[in-house]
N, C-alpha and C positions, 0 to 999 in steps of 0.2 A: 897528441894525436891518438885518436881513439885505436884498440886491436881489432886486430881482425876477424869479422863476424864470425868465423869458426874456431875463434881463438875464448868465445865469450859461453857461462856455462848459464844457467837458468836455477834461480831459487822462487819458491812463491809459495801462498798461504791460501790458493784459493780464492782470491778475492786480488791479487793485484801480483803483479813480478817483477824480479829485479835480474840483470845481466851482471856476472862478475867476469872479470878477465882471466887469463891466467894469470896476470902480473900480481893478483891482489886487490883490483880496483872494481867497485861497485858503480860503473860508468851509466846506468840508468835504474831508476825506481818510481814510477809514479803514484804515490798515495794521498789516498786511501784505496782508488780502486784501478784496474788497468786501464781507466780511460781519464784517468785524473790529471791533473797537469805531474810534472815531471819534478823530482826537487835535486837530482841526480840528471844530467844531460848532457856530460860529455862523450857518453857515445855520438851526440851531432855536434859535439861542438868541442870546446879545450877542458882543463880542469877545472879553470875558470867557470864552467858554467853545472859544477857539481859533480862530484865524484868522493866516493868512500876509500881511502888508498888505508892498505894493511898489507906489509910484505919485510923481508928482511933490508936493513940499510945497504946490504952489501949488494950489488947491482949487475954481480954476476953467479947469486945463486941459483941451485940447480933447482928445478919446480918439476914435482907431476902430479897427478888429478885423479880423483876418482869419486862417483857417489858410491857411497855407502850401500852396497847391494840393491837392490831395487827402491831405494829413496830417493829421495831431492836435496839429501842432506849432502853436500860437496865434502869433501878433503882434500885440501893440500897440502905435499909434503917440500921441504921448503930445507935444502941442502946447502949449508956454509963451509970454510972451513972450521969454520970454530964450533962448530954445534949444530944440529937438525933441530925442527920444528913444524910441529903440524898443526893447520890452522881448519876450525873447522863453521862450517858457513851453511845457515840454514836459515826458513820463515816458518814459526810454529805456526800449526793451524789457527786460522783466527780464532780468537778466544771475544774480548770485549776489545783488545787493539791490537793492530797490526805490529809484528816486530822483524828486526832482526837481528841475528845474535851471532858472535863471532866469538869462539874460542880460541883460543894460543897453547899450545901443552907442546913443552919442553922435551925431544927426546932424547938428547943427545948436548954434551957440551954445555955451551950458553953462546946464544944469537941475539945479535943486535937487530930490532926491528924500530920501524917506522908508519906511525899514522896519521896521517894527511884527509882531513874532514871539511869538505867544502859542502854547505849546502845553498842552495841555490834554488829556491821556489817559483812557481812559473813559468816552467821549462827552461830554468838555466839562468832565470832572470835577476828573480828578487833577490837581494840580499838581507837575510832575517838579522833581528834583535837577539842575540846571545848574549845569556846569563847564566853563572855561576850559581846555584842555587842548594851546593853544598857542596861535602869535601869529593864527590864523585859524580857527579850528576849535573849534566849541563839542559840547559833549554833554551831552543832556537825555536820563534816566534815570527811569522809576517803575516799580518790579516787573517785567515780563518782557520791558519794552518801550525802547527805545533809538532817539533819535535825532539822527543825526551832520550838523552846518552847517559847511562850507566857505566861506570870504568872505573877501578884501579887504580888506571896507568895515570902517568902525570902528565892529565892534559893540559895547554895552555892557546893561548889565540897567539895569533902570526898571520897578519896581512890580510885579515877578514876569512884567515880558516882557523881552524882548530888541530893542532898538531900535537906528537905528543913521540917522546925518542926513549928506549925504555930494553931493557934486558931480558930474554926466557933464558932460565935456565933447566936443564935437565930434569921431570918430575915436577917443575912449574908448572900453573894453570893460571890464566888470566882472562878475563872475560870482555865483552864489549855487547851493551843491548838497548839495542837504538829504538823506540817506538814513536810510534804516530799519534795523534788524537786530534782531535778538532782545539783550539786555541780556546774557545769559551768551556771549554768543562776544566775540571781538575783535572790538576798531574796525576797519567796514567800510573799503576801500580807495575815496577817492575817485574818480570818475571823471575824466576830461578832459572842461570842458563842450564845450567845439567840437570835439571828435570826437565824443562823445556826438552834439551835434547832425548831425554829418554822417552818422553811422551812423541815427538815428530817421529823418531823411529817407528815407534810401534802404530803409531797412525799409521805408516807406509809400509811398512810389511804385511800390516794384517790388510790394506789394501789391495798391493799387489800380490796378495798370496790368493786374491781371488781368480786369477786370471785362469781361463778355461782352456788358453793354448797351450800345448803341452807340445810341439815339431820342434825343428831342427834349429828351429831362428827364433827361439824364445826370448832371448836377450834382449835381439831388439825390438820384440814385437811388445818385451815389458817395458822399455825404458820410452817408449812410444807411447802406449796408453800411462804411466806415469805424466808422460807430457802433457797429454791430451785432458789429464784431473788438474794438473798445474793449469790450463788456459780455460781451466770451468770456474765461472763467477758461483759460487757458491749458493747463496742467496737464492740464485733464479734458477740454476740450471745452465745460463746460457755459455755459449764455450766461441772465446774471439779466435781470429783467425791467425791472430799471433800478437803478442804484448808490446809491440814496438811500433814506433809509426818511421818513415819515411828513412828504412834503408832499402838504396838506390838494386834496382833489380841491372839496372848498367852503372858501374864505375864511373864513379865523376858526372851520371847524366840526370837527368830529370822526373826519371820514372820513381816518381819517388810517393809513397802514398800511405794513408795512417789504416792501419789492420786492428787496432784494438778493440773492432766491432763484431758483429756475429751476422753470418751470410746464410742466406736460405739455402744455397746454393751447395751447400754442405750437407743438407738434413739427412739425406737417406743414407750417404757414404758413410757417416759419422753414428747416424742409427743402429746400420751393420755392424760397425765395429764394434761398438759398445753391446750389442745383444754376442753379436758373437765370441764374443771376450770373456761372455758370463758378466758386464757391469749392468743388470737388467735395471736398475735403480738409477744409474746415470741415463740409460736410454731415456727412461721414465720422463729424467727431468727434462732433456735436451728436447722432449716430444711435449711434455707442457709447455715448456718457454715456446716452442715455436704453434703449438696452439693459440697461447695467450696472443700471443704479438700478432701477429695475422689479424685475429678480431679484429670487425668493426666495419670499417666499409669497402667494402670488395676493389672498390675506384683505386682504394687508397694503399695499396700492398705497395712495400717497397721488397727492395733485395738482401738489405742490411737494414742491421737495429742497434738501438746500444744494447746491452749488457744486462737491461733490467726493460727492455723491449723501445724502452724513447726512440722517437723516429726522426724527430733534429739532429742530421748530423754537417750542421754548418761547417765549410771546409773555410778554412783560412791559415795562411802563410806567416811561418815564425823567422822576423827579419835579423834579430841577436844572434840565432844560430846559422854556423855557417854549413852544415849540414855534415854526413858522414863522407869521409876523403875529400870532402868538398862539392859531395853532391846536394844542388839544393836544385827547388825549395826545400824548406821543412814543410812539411802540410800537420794539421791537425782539423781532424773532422774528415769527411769523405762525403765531394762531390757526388760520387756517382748512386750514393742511396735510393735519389727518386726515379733514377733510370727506368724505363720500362723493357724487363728482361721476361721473354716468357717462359723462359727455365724453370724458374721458379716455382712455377704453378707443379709443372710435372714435379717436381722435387717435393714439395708439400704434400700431394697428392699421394705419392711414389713410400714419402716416408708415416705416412698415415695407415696405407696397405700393409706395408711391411709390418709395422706394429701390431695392429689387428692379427697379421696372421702366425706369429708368433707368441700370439696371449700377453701382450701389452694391453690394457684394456683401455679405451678411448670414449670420453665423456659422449652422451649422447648429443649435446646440443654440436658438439664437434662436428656431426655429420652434414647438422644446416651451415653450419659456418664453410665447410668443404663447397658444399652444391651452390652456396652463394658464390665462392670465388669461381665457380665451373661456371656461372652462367655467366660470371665477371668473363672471361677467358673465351667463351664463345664467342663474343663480339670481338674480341681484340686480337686473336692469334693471328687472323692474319696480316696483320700492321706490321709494319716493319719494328726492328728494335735494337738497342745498344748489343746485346748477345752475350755471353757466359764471361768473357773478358773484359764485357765494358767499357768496349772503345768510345774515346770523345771525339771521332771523326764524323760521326755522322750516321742513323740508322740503315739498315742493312738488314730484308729475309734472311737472317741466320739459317743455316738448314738446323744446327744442333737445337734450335731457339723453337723451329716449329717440331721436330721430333719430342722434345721434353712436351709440348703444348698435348700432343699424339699420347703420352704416357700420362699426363693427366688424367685424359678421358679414361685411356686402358684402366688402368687405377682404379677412376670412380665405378666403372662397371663392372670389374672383378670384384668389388668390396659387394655392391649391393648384392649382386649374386652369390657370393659367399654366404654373405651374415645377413643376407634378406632385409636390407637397408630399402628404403621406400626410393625411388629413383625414376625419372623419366627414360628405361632402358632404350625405347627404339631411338629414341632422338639421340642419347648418347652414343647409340652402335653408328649411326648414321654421320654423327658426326668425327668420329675415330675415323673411319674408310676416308670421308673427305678429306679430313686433313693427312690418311699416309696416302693417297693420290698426289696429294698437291705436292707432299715433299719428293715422292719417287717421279712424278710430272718436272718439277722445275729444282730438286736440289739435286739431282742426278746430272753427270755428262758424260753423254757416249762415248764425245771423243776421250775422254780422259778415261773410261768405263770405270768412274768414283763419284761417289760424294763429293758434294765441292762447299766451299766455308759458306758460301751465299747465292741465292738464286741467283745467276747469270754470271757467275765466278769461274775461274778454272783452276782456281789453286784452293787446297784442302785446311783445314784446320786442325790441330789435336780433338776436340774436341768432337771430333766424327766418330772416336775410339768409342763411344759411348753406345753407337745405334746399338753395335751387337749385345752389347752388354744391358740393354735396358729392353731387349724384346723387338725391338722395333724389327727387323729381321735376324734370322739365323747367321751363325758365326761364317757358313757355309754358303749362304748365297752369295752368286759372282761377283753382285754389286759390293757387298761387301768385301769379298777379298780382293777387289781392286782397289777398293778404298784403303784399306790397309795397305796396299802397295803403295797407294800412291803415297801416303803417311810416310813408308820408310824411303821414300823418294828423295821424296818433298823437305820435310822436318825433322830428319836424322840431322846431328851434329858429333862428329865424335861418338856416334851410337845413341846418341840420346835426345830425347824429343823437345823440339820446341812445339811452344804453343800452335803462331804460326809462322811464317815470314815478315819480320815488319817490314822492309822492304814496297810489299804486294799489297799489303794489310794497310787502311786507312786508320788508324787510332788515333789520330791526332798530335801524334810527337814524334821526338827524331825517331830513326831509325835504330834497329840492338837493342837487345836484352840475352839473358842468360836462356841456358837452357829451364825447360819446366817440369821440375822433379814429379810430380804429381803426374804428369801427362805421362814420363818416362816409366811410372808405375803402372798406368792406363795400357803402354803398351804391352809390356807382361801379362797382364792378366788378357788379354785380349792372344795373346801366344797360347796362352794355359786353354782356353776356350776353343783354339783352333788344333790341339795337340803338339803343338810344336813345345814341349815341356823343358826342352834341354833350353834352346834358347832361353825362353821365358826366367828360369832359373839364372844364368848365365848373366840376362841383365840386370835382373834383383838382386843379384852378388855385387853388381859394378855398381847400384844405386846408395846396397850398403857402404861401400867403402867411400863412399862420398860425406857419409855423416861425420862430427867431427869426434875428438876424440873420447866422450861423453856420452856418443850417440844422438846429438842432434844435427836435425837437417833444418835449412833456411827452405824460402820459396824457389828458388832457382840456381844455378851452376853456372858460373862462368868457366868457359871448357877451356878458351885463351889464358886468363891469367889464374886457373885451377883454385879459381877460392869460390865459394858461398854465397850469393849474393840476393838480395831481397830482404823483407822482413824474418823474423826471427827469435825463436824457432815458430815454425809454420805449421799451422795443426793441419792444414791440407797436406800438405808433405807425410805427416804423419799417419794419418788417416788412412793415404794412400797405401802407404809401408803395411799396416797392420793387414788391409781386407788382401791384397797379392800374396802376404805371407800365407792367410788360410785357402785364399785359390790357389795355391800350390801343394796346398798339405792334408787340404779337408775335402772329405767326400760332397758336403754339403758347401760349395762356395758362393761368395758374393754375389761374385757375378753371374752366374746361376741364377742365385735367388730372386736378382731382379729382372732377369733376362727373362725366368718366366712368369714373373708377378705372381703367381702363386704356389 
């Protein structure tokens, strides 16, 4: 049985991630890249279906964790009676192959350990050809995929794994360095683990020593944007929404879905962060990726891309696995890519502005490609649509869905009057008024005196958090602060936000899920913008204590049985953590910035 999601830590190279437990076990890894199939899978399933196991024999030693000051690099320290050992766990930045390297150094005594090496390609499935190919070096092969183990230790096979039972002693160092490569090249070149490790440090320190936040909550706002580089494809720029697919956002249920992709729906939060972080170089890329990928025909915008912008993301059901606690399906791929969400547009829009106006410089033909999706978006905002979650219940006037449509136009007409971009201004003034008529005419209820989730609704959604903070009105008008009342009415849980009710909510599945960390950051900052500071702070405090003991957060909170629950770790969660931190502590905040668009 797999651990428990707050129990698992995060290593990665930029380019693909891998989950360790605290027990020692490497319960998922899918390479080459993080949408690749999986050759490590008993995070969904047993050990049977792949897992890297490295811990002491004795099964009641004492274990604690820590990364290595602002790295990615893990430590474990790993308490017997007979001796201490500390294991150290990291992915050097890709170089020409993917690795990962696992030290042993003796501190104490001498400890019995144990490594148990299952792998299992195609999420769990295949079982590769393993050969001995010298006195230390194994190679495990199936179809296109190859993976090369360096060791020391006396490996041997046992039951279609590779095990291997072996001694640290005090001032001992033993290595393990597992890489990837495609089957048709040559055997990759091992690395040096202790240069390797001395090169991954200084990769991550001279990174995170760029960080521009200097407040109260540094810690987490670095071990945050450390996350946020860890979930960036390197390559492209593009940053998934978290390296795992289908942990159940309900225990045991069905809400189960594959994140290894990259969502528009992110651009400007994730913009913010990174400019305001000082990563002006990661905004860059995250603001080309989502240029590039856009291109082409306005018709054809989806919500989500892969990783290097592909817009196939065939969903299908993995039936070997029997899912995480037993929640299935397994999904890989995601259904809801060709959704028509009109968030989107304001989001692309929103995070285009933003850029421009903090001297990100933006190719010129960008600007035809913008005005094409605006004329795209003219005809279609008032269609109904799936909306910011995605429901597979059936379309719904989202009010957030037509409010972002309202921030698109804002956007385009603040840019050309800025930077004197050529633009059809009266028609876009004209059509900005239409559409906040239409949303404050029919997303508004008296009686409820709120925003409500959908034209002719009476129940709110998290996602209303948003109006004040995008401009759409003042933090201060009635409608708004009823909206927010009705929010902590409505969607409080244990003090923390759900999305919305599924209950009221039509999405197409059972009913429950967790709370929604990101939403529960939404709230805060929307506290900070109405002056209520103490609160604000008060819930940011309760959000941190929620991360695990690493400092990661999942997509969502189960408040009943107090564990983690969704994909993981969530760069939305993250995302959120970091812009709340600077609207709390920066003269100049996020939600500001977009609230006035300029």
């Amino acid at each position: 049985m797999a651990s428990r999601i707050e129990d698992y830590a995060l290593l990665g190279d930029c380019e693909t991630a891998a989950l360790l437990s605290a027990e020692g076990s490497i319960d998922w890894l899918c390479w080459p890249r993080f949408d690749s199939d999986a050759c490590f899978a008993a995070l969904l399933g047993t050990p049977e279906n792949g897992r890297w196991l490295l811990r002491p024999s004795d099964p009641d030693a004492r274990t604690t964790r820590r990364y290595r000051g602002d790295s990615l690099i893990l430590e474990t320290e790993f308490e017997t009676a007979e001796g201490a050992v500390t294991m150290i766990d990291f992915m050097p930045p890709r170089g020409e192959a993917s690795d990962v390297v696992r030290i042993l150094r003796g501190r104490r005594g001498r400890v019995a350990m144990r490594m148990d090496l299952t792998l299992r390609f195609g999420y769990g499935h295949v079982v590769p050809w393993v050969t001995r190919i010298g006195p230390s070096t194994l190679r495990a092969i199936a179809g296109p995929d190859m993976v090369v183990l360096h060791t020391s230790a006396p490996i041997h096979g046992e039951d279609l794994s590779t095990v291997a039972d072996f001694t640290v002693a005090d001032g001992e160092s033993l290595s393990f360095v597992m890489t990837y490569s495609p089957s048709h090249l040559p055997l990759p070149e091992p690395v040096d683990a202790e240069q390797a490790l001395a090169e991954t440090e200084r990769f991550w320190e001279e990174w995170s020593g760029r960080c521009a936040y200097g407040g109260p909550w540094r810690d987490a706002v670095v071990r945050s944007l450390v996350t946020l580089k860890a979930l960036t494809y390197r390559p492209t720029g593009g940053i998934v929404a978290a390296p795992t697919t289908s942990l159940p956002e309900q225990l045991g249920g069905v809400r189960n879905w594959d994140y290894r992709y990259c969502w528009l729906r992110d651009a400007t939060l994730t913009l913010l962060a990174l400019m305001n972080a000082g990563y002006l170089q990661e905004a860059r890329d995250w603001r080309d990726w989502g240029m590039r990928t856009i291109a082409g025909s306005p018709q054809q915008i989806q919500i989500m891309y892969g990783i290097a912008g592909e817009r196939r993301l065939l969903e299908w059901e993995v039936p070997w696995l029997p899912g995480y606690e037993g929640a299935s399906p397994v999904r890989v791929g995601n259904a809801a890519a060709p959704q028509l969400q009109l968030d989107v547009y304001g989001e692309m829009m929103d995070a285009a502005h933003q850029a421009r106006m903090r001297g990100i410089e933006i190719q010129p033909e960008a600007w035809h490609v913008q005005c094409a999706l605006l004329d795209h978006m003219e005809s279609v905002w008032d269609q109904p649509d799936e909306g910011i979650w995605e429901v597979r219940g059936g379309t719904q006037h989202f009010t957030h869905s037509k409010v972002m449509a309202w921030v698109a136009v804002d956007r385009m007409v603040k840019s050309a009057e800025k930077f004197g971009l050529d633009a059809p201004l009266e028609r876009w003034k004209a059509l900005r008024q239409a559409i906040f008529e239409d949303v404050c005419a029919h997303g508004f209820s008296k009686e409820r005196n709120s925003f409500v989730q959908h034209y002719g609704a009476s129940h709110v959604d998290a996602a209303l958090l948003m109006l004040p903070m995008v401009g759409f009105l003042p933090v201060d008008d009635p409608r708004i602060q009823g909206t927010v009342a009705a929010i902590e009415e409505e969607l409080l849980q244990d003090g923390l936000v759900l999305r919305y009710r599924t209950e009221r909510t039509d999405d197409g599945l059972p009913n429950g899920e967790g709370v929604f960390l990101a939403c529960s950051f939404w709230l805060a900052d929307v506290y900070v913008l109405q002056g209520r500071k103490a609160e604000a702070e008060a819930l940011f405090n309760r959000l941190l204590a929620l991360r695990n003991d690493l400092g990661l957060l999942s997509e969502e909170y189960d408040t009943s049985a107090k564990r983690l629950v969704g994909n993981f770790p969530q760069a939305f969660s993250h995302i959120a953590l970091i812009n709340t931190a600077f609207n709390l502590t920066r003269a100049e905040k996020p939600a500001e910035q977009r609230q006035d668009g300029d």
